[in-house]
C-alpha positions as CSV (number, residue, x, y, z in Angstrom):
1,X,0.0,0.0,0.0
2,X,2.9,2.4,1.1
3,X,4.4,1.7,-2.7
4,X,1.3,3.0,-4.3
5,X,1.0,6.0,-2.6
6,X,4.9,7.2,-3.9
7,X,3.9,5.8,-6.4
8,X,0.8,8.5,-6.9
9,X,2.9,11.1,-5.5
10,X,5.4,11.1,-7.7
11,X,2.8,11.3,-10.5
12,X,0.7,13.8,-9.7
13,X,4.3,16.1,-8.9
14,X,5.5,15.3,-12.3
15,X,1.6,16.1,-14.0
16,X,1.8,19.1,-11.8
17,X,5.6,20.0,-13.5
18,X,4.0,19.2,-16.8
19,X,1.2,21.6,-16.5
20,X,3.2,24.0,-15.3
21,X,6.0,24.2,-18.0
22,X,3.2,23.5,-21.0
23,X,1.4,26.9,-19.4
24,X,5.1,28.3,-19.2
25,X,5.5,27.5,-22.8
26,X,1.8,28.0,-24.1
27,X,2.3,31.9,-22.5
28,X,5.4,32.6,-23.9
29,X,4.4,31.4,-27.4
30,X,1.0,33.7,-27.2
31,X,3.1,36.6,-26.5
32,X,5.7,36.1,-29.1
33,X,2.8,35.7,-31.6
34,X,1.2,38.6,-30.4
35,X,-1.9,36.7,-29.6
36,X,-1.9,38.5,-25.9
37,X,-0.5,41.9,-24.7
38,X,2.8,40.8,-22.6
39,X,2.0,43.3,-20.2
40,X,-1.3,41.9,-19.6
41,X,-2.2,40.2,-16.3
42,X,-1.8,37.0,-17.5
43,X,1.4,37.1,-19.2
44,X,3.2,39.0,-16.4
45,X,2.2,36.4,-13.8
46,X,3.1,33.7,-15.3
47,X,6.4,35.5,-16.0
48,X,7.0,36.1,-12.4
49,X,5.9,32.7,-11.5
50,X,8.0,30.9,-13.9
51,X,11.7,33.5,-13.3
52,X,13.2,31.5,-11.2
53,X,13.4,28.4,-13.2
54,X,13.7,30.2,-16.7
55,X,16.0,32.5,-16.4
56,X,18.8,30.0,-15.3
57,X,18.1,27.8,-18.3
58,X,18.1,31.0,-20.8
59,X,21.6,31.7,-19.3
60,X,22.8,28.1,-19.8
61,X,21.0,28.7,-23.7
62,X,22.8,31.7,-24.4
63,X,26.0,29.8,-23.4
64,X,26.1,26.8,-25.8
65,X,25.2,29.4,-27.8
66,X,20.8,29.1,-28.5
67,X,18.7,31.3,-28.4
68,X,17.2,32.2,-25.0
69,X,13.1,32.5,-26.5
70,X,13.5,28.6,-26.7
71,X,14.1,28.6,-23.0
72,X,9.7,27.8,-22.2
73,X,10.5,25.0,-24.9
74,X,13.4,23.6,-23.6
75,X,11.7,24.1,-19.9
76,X,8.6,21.5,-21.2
77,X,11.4,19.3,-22.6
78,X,13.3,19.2,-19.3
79,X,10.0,18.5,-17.6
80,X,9.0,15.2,-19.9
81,X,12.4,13.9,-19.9
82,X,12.7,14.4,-16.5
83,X,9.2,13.2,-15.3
84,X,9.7,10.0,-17.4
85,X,13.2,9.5,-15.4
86,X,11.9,10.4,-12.3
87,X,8.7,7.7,-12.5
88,X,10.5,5.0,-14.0
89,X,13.3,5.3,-11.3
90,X,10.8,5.4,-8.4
91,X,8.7,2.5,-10.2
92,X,12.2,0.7,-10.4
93,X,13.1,1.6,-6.6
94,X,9.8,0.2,-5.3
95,X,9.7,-2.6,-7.3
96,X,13.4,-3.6,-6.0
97,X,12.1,-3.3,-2.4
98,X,9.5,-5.5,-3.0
99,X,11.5,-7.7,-4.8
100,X,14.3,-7.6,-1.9
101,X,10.8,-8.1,0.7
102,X,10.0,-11.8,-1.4
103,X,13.8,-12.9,-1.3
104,X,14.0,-12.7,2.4
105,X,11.3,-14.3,3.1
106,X,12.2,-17.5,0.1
107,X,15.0,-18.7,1.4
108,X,18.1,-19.7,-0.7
109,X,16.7,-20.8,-4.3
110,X,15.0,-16.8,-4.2
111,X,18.4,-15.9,-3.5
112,X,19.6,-17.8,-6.7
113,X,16.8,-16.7,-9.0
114,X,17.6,-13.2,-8.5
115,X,21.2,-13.8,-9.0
116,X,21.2,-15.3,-11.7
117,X,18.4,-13.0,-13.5
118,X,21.0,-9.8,-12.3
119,X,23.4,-11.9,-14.5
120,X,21.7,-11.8,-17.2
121,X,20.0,-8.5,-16.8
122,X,23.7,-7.1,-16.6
123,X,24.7,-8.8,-20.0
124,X,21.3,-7.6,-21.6
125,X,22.0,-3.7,-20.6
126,X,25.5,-4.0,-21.5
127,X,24.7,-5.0,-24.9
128,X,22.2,-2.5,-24.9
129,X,25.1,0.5,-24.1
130,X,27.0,-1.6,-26.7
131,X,24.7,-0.7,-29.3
132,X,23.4,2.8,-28.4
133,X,27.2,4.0,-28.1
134,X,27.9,2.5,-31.2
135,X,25.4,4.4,-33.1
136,X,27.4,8.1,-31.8
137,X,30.8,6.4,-32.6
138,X,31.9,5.4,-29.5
139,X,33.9,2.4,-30.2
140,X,35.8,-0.1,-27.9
141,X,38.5,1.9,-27.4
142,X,37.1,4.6,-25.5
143,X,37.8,4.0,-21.7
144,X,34.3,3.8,-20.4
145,X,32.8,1.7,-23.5
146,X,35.7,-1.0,-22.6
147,X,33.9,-3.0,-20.0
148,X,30.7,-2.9,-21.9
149,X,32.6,-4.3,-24.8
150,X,34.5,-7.3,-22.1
151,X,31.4,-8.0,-20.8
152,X,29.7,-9.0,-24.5
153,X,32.2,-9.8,-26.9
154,X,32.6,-13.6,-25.5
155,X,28.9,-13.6,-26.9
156,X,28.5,-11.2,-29.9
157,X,32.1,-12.2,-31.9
158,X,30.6,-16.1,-32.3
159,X,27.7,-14.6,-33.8
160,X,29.4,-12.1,-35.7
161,X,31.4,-14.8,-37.3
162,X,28.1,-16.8,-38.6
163,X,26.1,-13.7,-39.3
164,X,28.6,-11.1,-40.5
165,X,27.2,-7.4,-41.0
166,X,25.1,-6.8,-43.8
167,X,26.9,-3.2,-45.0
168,X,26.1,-1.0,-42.1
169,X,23.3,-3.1,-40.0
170,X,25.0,-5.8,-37.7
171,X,22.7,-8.0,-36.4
172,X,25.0,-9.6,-34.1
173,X,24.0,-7.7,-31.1
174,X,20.4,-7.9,-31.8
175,X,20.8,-12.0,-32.0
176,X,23.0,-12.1,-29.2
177,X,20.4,-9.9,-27.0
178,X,17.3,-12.3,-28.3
179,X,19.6,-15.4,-27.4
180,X,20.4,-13.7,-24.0
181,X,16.4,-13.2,-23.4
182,X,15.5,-16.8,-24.2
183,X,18.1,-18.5,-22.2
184,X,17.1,-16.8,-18.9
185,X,13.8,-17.5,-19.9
186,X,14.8,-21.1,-19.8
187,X,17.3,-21.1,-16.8
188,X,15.0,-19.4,-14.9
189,X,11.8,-21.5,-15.1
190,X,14.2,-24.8,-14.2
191,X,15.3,-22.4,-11.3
């Protein structure tokens, strides 16, 4: 029960954010179009209301060199990406107290399972990082990509040797991640 309430907490702050930054942005838009006076009451509340949080991120803008008007946009990007974070790490926090609730009280073969899923979890994301830092070039030889790469290459070269890439898609990793998914399916259930 105590789960569900973070778990609604945590929502309803990050729908609150949301509305906030999309009445941020939707008032900032209106008076760039000229749809509303921007000294109208409207306009110069939400501009007080929202100073605090904008004006840091136009300074940071204007620094890497943007333009600061796309601060409200930025703000309502900050906000989504930020709220999605935020829920799925609270939905993974509770759901690995609950998890670490069940272990205790199943003895040694709970103990097992979970090891052995954290295995293969492990190998999953790191094949996972593999990929995604492939795609913006970073390539085993960059110090943090390195234990990504040791932990999957004893997996993914075998494959790569029967299915070779195909010009610039390698399927190696995909067929390496399915195989991965399939056998913990099966080591699992004989758990």
């Amino acid at each position: 029960m105590p789960f569900v309430v973070v778990d609604l907490a945590v929502r309803a702050v990050v729908v609150l954010a949301l509305v906030f930054a999309a009445t941020v942005a939707l008032t900032h838009w209106a008076v760039r179009s000229r749809r509303i006076d921007p000294f109208g009451p409207w306009p110069r509340f939400i501009r007080r209301a929202s100073e605090p949080i904008v004006l840091p991120l136009e300074r940071r803008i204007i620094q890497a060199g943007g333009n600061p008007q796309n601060a409200p946009l930025w703000l309502l990007g900050v906000v989504i990406g930020g709220g999605l974070l935020l829920i799925s790490l609270t939905q993974w926090l509770m759901g690995t107290a609950a998890a670490m609730v069940l272990i205790a009280q199943g003895g040694p073969r709970a103990w097992l399972r979970v090891a052995v899923s954290a295995v293969f979890t492990l190998l999953m994301t790191a094949i996972l990082i593999r990929v995604i830092g492939s795609w913006f070039g970073m390539g085993p030889y960059r110090r943090w990509m390195r234990p990504f790469y040791a932990l999957t290459d004893w997996l993914i070269d075998p494959i790569r040797r029967i299915l070779p890439p195909m010009g610039m898609f390698d399927f190696s990793p995909m067929v390496a991640w399915l195989a991965l998914y399939l056998v913990r399916g099966v080591v699992l259930g004989m758990i």
